[in-house]
N, C-alpha and C positions, 0 to 999 in steps of 0.2 A: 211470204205465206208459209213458206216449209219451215221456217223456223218458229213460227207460231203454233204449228203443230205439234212439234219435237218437244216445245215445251209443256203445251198442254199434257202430249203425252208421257214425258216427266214427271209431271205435276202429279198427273192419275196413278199411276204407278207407284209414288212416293205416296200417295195418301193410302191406297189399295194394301201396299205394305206394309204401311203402320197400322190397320186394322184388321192384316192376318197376322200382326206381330201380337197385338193385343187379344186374340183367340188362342195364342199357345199360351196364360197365365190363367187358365181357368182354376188351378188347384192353389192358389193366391188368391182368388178371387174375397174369401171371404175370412180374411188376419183380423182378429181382434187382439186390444192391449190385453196384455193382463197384469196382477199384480198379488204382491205376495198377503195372504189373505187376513192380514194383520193394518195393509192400509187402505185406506179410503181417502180416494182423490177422483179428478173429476177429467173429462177430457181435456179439456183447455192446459190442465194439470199436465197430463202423460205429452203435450206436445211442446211444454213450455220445459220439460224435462231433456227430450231428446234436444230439445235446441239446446241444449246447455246454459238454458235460464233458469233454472229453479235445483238448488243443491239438496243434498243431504240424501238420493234416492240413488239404486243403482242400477241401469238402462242395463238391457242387453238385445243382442239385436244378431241374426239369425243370420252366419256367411254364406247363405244361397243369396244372390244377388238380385234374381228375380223378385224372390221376396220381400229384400230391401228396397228394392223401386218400388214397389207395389206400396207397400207399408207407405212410404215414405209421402209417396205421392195421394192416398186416398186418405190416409188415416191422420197423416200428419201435415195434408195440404202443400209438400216441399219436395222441389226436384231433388235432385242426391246431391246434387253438387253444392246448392244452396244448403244446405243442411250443412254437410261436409265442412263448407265454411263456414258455419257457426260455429259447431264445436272444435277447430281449430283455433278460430278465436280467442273461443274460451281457455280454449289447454294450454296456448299462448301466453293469455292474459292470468295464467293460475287461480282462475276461477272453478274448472270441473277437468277432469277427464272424461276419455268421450268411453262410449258404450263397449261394453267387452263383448269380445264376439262368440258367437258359441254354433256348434255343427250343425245341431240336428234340436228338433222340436222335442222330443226325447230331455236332452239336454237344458232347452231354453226351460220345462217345466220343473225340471231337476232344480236351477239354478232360482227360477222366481221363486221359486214355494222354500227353497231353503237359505233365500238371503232374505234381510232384512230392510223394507226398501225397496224390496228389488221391483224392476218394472220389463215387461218384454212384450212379445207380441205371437203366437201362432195362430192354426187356423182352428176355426171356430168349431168344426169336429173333435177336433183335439184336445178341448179343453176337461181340463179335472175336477176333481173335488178340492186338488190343495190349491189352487189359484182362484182369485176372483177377478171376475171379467169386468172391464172398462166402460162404461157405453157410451158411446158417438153422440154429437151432438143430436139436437129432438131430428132437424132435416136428413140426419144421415148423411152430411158431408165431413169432412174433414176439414173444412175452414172454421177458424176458432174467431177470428175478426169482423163477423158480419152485425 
């Protein structure tokens, strides 16, 4: 019987902590793609990019980590790891390189708006006049396969 408890209370605890882990990313909360204001593409687009299926654009992707889990998981429907293994895949199979990394939101807007192609992601505050924003599918998830 005690150890029926110990793992209930296991259990609680691990659930309890992953949803005060998910109460510290409220300022991720709301990343949209963006892109450099010259192209016109569509969500399914910006995820089939980051996976490293669709060439010719160039991904960039913001080294605060929270960020990229955030991103990755809402926007782009993929845990980091599956992602990660795609575009090594790909860089493998010399099909793409994967996304270059950049500091700061500052930065990733610096970078979209003056590459060609270019594709990234901050948050939706922050967005400018020299980028043009991505929009989610009609449900607001990030699954492109339903």
């Amino acid at each position: 019987m005690k150890r029926s408890r110990i793992k209930v209370a296991s259990y609680g605890f691990a659930v309890w902590g992953g949803l005060s882990a998910l109460m510290i990313l409220p300022a991720h909360a709301q990343l949209v793609a963006i892109v450099n204001k010259t192209v016109h593409i569509s969500h399914s687009e910006v995820v089939r990019i980051y996976r490293s299926e669709m060439n010719g654009y160039k991904p960039f992707m913001l080294g605060d980590k929270a960020a990229q889990d955030d991103f990755d998981r809402h926007y782009l429907g993929l845990a980091r790891d599956d992602l990660k293994y795609l575009q090594d895949r790909a860089l493998y199979a010399g099909r793409s390189l994967p996304p270059k990394i950049v500091d700061s939101v500052d930065q990733m807007l610096d970078a979209v708006a003056n590459t060609p192609n270019g594709v990234g992601y901050v948050p939706l505050q922050n967005v400018t006049e020299q980028v043009r924003i991505v929009p989610e599918n009609q449900d607001g998830s990030g699954n492109t396969w339903r």
